[in-house]
PDB file of N, CA, C and O in Angstrom:
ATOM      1  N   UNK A   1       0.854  -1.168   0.000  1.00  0.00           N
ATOM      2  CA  UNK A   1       0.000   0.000   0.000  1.00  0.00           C
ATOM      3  C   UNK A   1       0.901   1.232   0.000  1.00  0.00           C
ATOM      4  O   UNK A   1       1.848   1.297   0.784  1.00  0.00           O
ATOM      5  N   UNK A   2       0.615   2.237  -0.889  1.00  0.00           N
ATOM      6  CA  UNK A   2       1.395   3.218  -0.973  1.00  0.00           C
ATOM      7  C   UNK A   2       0.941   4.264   0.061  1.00  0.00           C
ATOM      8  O   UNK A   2      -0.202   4.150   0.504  1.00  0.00           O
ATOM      9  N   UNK A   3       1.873   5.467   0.573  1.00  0.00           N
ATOM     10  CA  UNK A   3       1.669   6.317   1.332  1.00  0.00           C
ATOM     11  C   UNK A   3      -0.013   7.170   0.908  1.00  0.00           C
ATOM     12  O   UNK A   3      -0.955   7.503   1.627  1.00  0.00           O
ATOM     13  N   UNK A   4       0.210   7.273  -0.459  1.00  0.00           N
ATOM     14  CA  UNK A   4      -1.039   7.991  -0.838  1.00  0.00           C
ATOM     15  C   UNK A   4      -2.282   6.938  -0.959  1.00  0.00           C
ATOM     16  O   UNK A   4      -3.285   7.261  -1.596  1.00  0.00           O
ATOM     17  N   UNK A   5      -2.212   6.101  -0.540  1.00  0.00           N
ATOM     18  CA  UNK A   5      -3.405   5.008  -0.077  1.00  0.00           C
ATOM     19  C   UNK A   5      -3.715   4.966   1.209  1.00  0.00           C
ATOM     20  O   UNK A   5      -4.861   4.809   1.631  1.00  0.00           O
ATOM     21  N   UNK A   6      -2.701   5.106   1.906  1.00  0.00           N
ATOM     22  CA  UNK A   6      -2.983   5.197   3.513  1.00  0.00           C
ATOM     23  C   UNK A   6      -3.305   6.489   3.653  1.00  0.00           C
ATOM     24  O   UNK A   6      -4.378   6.484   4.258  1.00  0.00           O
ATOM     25  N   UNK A   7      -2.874   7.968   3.362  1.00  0.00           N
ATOM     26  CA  UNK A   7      -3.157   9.155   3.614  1.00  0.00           C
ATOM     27  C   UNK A   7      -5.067   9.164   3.344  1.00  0.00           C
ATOM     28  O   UNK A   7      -5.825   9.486   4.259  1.00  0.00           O
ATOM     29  N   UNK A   8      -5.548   8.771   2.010  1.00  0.00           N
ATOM     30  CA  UNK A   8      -6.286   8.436   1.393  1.00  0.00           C
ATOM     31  C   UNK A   8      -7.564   7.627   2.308  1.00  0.00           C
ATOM     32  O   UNK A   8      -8.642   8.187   2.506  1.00  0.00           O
ATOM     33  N   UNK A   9      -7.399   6.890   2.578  1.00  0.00           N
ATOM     34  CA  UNK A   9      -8.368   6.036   3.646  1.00  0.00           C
ATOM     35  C   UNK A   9      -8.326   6.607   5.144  1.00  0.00           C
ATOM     36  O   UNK A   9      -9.257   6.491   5.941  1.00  0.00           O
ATOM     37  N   UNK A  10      -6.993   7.299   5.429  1.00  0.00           N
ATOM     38  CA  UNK A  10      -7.275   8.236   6.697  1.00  0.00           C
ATOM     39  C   UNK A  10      -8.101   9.016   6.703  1.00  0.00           C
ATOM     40  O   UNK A  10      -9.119   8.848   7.375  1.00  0.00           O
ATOM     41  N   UNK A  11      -7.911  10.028   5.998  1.00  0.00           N
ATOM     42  CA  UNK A  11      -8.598  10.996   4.966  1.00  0.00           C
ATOM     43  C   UNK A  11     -10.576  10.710   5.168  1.00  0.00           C
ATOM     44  O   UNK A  11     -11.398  11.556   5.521  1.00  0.00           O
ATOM     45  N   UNK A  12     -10.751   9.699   4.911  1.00  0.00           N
ATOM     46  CA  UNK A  12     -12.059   8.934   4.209  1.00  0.00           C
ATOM     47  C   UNK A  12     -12.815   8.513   5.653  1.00  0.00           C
ATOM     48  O   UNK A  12     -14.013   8.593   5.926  1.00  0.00           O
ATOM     49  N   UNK A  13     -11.331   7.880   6.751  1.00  0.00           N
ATOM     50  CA  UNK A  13     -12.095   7.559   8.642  1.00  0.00           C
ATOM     51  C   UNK A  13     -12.327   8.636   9.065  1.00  0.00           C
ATOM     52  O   UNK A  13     -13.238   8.827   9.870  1.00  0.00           O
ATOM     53  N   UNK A  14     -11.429   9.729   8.543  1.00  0.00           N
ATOM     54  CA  UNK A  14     -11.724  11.307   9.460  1.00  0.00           C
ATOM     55  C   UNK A  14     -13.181  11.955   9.162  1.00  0.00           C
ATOM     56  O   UNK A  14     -13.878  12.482  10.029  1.00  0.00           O
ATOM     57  N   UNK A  15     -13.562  11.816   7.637  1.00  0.00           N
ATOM     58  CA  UNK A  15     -14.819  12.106   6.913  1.00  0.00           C
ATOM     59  C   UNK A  15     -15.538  11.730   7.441  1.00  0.00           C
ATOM     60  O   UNK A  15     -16.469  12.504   7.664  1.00  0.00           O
ATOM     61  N   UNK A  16     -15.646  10.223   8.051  1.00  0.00           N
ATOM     62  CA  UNK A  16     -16.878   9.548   8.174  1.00  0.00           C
ATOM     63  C   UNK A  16     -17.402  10.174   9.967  1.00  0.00           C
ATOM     64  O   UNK A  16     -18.490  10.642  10.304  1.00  0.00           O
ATOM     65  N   UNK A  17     -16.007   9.910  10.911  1.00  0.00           N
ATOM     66  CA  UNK A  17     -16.448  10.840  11.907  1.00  0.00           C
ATOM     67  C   UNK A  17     -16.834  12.147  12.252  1.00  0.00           C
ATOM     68  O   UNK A  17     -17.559  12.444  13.201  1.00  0.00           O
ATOM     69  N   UNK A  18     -16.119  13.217  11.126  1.00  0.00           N
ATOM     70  CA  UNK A  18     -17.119  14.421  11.209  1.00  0.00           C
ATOM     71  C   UNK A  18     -18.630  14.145  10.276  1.00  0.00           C
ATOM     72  O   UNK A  18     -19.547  14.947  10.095  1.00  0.00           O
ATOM     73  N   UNK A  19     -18.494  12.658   9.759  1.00  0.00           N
ATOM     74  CA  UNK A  19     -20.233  13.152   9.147  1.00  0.00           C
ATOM     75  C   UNK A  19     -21.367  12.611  10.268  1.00  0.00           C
ATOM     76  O   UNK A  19     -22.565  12.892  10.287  1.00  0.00           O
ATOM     77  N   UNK A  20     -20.410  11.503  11.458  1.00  0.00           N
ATOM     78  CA  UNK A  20     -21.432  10.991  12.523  1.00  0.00           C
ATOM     79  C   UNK A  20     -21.389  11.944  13.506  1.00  0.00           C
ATOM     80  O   UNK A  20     -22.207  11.801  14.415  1.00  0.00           O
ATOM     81  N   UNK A  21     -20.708  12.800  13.552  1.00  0.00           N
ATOM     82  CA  UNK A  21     -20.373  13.771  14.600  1.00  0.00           C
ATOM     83  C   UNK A  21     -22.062  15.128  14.516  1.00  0.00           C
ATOM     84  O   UNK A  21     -22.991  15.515  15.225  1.00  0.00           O
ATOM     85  N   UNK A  22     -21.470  15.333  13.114  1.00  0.00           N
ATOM     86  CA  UNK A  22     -22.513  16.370  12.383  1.00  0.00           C
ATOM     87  C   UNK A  22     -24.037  15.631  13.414  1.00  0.00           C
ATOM     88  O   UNK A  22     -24.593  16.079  14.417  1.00  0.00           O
ATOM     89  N   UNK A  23     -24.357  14.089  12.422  1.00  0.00           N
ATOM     90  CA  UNK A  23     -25.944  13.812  12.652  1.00  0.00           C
ATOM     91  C   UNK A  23     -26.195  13.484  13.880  1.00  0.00           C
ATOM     92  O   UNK A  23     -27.377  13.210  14.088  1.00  0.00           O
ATOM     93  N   UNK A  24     -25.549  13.422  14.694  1.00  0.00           N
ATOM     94  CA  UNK A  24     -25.385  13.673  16.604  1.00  0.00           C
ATOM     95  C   UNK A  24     -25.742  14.630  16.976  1.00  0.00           C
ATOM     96  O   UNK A  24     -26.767  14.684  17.655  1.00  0.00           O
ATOM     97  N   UNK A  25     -25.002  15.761  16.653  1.00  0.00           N
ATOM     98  CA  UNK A  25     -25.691  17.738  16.486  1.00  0.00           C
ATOM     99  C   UNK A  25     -26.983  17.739  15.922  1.00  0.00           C
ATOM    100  O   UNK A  25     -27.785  18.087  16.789  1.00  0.00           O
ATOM    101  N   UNK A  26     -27.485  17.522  14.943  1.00  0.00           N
ATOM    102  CA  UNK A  26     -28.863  17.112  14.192  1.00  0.00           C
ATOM    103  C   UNK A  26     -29.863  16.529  15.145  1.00  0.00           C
ATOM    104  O   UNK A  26     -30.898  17.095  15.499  1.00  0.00           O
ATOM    105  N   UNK A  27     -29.356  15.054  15.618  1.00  0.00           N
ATOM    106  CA  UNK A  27     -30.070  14.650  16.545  1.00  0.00           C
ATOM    107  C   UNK A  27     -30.588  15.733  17.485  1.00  0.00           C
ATOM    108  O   UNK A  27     -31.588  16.410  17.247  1.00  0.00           O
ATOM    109  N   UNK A  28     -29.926  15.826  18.430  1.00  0.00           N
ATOM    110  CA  UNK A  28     -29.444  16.640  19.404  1.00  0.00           C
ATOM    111  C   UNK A  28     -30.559  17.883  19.285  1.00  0.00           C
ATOM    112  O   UNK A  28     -31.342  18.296  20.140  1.00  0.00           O
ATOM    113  N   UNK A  29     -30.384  18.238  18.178  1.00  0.00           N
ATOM    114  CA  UNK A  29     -30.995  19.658  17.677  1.00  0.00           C
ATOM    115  C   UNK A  29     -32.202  19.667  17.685  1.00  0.00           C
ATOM    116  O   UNK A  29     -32.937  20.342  18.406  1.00  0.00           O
ATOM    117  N   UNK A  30     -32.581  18.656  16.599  1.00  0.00           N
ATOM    118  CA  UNK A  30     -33.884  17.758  16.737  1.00  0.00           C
ATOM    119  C   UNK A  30     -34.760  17.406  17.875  1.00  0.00           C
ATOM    120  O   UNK A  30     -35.988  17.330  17.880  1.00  0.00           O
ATOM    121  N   UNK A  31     -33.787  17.171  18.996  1.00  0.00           N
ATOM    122  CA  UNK A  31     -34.897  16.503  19.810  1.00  0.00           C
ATOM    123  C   UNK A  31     -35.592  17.647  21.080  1.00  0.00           C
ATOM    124  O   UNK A  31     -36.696  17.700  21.622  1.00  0.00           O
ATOM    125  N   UNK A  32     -33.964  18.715  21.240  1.00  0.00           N
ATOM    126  CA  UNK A  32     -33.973  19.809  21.632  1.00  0.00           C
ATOM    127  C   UNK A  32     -35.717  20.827  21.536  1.00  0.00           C
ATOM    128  O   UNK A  32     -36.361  21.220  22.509  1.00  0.00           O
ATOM    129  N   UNK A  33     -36.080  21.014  20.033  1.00  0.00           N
ATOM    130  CA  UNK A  33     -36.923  21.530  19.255  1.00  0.00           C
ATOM    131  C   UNK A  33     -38.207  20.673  19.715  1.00  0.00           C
ATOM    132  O   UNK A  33     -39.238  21.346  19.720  1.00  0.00           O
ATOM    133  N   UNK A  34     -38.307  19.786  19.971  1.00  0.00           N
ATOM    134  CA  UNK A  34     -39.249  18.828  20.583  1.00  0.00           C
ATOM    135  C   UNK A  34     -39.946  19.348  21.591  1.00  0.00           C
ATOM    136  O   UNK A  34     -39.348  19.169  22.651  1.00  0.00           O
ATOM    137  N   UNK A  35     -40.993  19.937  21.722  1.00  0.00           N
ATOM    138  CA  UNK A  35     -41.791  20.306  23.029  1.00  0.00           C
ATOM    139  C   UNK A  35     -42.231  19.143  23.976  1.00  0.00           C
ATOM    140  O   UNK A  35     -42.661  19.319  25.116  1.00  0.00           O
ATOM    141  N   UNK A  36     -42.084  18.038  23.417  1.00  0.00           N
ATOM    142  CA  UNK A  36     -42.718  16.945  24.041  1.00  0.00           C
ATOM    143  C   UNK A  36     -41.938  16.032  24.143  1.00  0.00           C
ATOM    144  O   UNK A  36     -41.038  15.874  23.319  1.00  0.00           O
ATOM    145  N   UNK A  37     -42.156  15.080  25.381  1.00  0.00           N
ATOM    146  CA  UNK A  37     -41.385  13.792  25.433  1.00  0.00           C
ATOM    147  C   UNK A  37     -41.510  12.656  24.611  1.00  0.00           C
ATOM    148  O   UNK A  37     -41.008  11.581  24.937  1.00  0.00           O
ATOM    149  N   UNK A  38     -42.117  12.808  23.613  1.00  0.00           N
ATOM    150  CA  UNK A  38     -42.326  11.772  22.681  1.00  0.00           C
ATOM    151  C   UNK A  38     -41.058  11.217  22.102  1.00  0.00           C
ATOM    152  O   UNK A  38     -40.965  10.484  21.117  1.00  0.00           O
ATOM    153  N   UNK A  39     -40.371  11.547  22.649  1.00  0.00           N
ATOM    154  CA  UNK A  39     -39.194  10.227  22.026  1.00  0.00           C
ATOM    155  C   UNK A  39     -38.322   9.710  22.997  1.00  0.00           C
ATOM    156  O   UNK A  39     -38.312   9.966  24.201  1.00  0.00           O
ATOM    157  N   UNK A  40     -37.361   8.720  22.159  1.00  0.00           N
ATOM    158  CA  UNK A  40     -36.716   7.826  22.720  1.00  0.00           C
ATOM    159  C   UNK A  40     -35.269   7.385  22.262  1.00  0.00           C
ATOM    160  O   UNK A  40     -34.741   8.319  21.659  1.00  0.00           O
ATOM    161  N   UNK A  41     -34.516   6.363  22.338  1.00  0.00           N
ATOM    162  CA  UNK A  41     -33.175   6.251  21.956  1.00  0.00           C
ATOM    163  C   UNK A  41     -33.640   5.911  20.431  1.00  0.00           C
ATOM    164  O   UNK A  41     -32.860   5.980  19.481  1.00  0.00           O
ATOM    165  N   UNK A  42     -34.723   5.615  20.340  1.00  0.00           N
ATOM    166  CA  UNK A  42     -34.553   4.677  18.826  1.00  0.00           C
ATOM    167  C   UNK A  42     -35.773   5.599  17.530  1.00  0.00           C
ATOM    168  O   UNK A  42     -35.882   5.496  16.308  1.00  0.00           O
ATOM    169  N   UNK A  43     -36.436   6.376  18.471  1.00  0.00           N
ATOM    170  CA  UNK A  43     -37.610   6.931  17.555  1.00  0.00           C
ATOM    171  C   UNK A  43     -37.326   8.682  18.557  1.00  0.00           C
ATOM    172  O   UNK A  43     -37.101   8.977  19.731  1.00  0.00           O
ATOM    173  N   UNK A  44     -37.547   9.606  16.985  1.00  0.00           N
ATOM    174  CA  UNK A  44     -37.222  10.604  17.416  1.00  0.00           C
ATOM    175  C   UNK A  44     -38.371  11.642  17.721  1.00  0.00           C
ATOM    176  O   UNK A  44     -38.236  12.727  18.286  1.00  0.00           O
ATOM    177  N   UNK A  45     -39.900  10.903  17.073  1.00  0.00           N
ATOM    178  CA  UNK A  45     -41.001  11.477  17.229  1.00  0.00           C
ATOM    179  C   UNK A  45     -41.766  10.099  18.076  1.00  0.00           C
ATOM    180  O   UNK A  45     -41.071   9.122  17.798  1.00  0.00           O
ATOM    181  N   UNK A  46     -42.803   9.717  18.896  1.00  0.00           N
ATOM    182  CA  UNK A  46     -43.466   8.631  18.895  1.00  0.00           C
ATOM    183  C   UNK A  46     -44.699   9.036  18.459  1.00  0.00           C
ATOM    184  O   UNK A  46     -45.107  10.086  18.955  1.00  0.00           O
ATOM    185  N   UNK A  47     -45.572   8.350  17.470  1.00  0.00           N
ATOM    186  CA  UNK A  47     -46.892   8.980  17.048  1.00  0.00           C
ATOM    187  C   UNK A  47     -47.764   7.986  18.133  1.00  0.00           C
ATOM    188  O   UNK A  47     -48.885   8.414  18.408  1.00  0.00           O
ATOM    189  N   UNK A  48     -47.388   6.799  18.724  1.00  0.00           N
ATOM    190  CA  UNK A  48     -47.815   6.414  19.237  1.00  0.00           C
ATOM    191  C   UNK A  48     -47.737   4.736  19.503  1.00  0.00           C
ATOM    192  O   UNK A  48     -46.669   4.195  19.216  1.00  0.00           O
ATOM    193  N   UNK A  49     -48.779   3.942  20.015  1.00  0.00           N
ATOM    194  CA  UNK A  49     -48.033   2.693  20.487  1.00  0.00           C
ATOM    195  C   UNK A  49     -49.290   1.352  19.873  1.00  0.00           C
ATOM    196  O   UNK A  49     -50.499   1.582  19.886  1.00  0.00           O
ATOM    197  N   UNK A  50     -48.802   0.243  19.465  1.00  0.00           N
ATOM    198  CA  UNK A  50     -49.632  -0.537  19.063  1.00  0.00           C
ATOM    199  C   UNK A  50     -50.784  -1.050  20.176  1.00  0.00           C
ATOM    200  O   UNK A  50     -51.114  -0.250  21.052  1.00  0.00           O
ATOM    201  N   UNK A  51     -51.256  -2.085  20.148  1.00  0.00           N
ATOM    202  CA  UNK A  51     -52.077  -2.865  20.948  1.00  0.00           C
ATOM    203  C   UNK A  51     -51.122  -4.064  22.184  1.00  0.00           C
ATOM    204  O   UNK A  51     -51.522  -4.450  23.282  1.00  0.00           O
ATOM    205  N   UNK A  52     -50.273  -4.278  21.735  1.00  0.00           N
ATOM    206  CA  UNK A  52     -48.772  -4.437  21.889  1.00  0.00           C
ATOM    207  C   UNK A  52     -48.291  -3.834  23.209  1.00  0.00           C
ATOM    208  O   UNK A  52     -47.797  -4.274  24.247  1.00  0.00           O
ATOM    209  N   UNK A  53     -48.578  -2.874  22.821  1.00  0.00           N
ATOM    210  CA  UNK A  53     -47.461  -1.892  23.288  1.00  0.00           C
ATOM    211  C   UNK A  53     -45.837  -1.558  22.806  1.00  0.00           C
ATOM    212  O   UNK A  53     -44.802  -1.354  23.440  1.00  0.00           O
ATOM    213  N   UNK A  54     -46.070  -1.595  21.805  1.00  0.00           N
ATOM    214  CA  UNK A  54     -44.404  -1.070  21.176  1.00  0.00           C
ATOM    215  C   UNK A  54     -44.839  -0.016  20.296  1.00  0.00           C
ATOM    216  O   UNK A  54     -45.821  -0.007  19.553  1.00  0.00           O
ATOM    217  N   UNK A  55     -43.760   1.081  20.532  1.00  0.00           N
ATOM    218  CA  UNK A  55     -43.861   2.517  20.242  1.00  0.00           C
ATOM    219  C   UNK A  55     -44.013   2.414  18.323  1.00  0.00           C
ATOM    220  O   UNK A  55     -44.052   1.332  17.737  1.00  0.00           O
ATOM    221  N   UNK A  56     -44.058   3.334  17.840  1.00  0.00           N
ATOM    222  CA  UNK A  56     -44.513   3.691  16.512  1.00  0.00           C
ATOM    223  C   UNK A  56     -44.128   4.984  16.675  1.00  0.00           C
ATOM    224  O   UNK A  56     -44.362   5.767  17.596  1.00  0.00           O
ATOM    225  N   UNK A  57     -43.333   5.149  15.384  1.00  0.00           N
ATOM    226  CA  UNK A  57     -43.258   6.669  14.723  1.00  0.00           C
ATOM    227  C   UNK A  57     -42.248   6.873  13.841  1.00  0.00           C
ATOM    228  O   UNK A  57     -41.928   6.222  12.847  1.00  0.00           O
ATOM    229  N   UNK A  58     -41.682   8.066  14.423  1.00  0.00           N
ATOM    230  CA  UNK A  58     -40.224   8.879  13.160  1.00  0.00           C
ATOM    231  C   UNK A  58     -38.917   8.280  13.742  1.00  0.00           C
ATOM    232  O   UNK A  58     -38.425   8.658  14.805  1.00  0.00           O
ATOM    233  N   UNK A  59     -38.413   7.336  12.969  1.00  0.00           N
ATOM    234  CA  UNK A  59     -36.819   7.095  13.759  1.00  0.00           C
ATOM    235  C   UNK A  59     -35.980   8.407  13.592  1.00  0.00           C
ATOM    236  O   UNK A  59     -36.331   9.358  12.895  1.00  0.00           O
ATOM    237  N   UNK A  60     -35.003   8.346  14.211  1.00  0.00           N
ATOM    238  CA  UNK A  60     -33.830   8.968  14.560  1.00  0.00           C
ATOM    239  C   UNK A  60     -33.353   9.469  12.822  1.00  0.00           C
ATOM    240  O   UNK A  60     -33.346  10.599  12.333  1.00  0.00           O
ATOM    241  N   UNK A  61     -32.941   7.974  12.117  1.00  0.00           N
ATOM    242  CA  UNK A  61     -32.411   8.634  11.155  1.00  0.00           C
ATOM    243  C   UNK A  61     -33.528   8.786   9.838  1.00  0.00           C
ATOM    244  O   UNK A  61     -32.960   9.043   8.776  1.00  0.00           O
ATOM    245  N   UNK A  62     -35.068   8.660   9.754  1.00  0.00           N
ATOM    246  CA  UNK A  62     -35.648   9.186   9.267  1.00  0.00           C
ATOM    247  C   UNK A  62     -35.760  10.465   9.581  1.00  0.00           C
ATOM    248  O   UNK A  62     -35.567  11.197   8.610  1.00  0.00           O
ATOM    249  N   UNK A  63     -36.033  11.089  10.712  1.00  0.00           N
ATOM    250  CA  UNK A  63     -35.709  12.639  10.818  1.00  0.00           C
ATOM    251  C   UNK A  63     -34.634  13.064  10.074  1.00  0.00           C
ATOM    252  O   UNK A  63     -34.829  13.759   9.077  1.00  0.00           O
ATOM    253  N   UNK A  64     -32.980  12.588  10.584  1.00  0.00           N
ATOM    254  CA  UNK A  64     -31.879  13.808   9.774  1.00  0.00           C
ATOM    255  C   UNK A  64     -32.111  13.665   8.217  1.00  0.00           C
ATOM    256  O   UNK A  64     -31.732  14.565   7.467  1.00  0.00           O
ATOM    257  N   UNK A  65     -33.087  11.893   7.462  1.00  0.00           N
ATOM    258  CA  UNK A  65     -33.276  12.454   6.120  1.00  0.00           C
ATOM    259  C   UNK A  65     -34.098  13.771   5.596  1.00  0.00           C
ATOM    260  O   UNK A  65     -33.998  14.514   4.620  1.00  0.00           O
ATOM    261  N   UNK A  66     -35.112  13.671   6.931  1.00  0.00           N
ATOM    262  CA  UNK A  66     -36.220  14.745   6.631  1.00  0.00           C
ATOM    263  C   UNK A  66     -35.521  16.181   6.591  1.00  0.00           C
ATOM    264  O   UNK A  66     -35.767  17.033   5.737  1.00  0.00           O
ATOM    265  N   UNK A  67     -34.618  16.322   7.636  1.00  0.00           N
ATOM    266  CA  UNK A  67     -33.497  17.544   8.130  1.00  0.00           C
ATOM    267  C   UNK A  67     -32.773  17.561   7.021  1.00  0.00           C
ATOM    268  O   UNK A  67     -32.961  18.642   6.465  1.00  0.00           O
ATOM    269  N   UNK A  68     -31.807  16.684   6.242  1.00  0.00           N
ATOM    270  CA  UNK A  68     -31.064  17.223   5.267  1.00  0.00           C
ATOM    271  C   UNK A  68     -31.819  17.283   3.979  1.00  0.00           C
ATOM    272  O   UNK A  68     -31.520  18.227   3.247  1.00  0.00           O
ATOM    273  N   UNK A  69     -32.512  16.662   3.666  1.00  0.00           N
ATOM    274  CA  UNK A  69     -33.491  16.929   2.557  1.00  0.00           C
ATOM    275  C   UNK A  69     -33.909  18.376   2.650  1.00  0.00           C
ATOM    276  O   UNK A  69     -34.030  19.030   1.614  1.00  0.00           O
ATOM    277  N   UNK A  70     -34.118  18.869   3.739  1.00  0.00           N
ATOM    278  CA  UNK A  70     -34.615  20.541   4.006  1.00  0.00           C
ATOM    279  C   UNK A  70     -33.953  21.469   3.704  1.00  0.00           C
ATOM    280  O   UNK A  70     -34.122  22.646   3.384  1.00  0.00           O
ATOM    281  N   UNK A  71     -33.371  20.967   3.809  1.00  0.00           N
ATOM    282  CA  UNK A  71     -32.096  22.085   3.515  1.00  0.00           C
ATOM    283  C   UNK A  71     -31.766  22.817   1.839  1.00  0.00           C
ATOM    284  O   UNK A  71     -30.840  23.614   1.685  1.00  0.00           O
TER     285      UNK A  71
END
């Protein structure tokens, strides 16, 4: 592997942590903006809960699509 292959894929791990870093802030931002406790680790809106009882709604990363799509 040449130096400019390793610089290259460093390069590409550093990218990927400022892009999980970013949708953490998003999250964050997101849930902030939330007047209500309707969410959770896994759903970022709950519209609500089956017969069940297991939650229903907007996940986490359906929101930041909804968030960067907005943009």
């Amino acid at each position: 592997m040449s130096s400019q292959d390793s610089k290259r894929i460093k390069d590409l791990v550093e990218e990927r942590k400022r892009e999980k870093q970013q949708r953490r802030e998003k999250r964050k931002h997101a849930q902030g903006l939330n007047e209500y406790e309707d969410y959770d680790d896994t759903f970022a809106f709950i519209a609500g809960f089956t017969s069940g009882g297991a939650p229903y709604g907007i996940t986490h990363e359906e929101m930041e699509e909804f968030i960067d799509n907005d943009d």
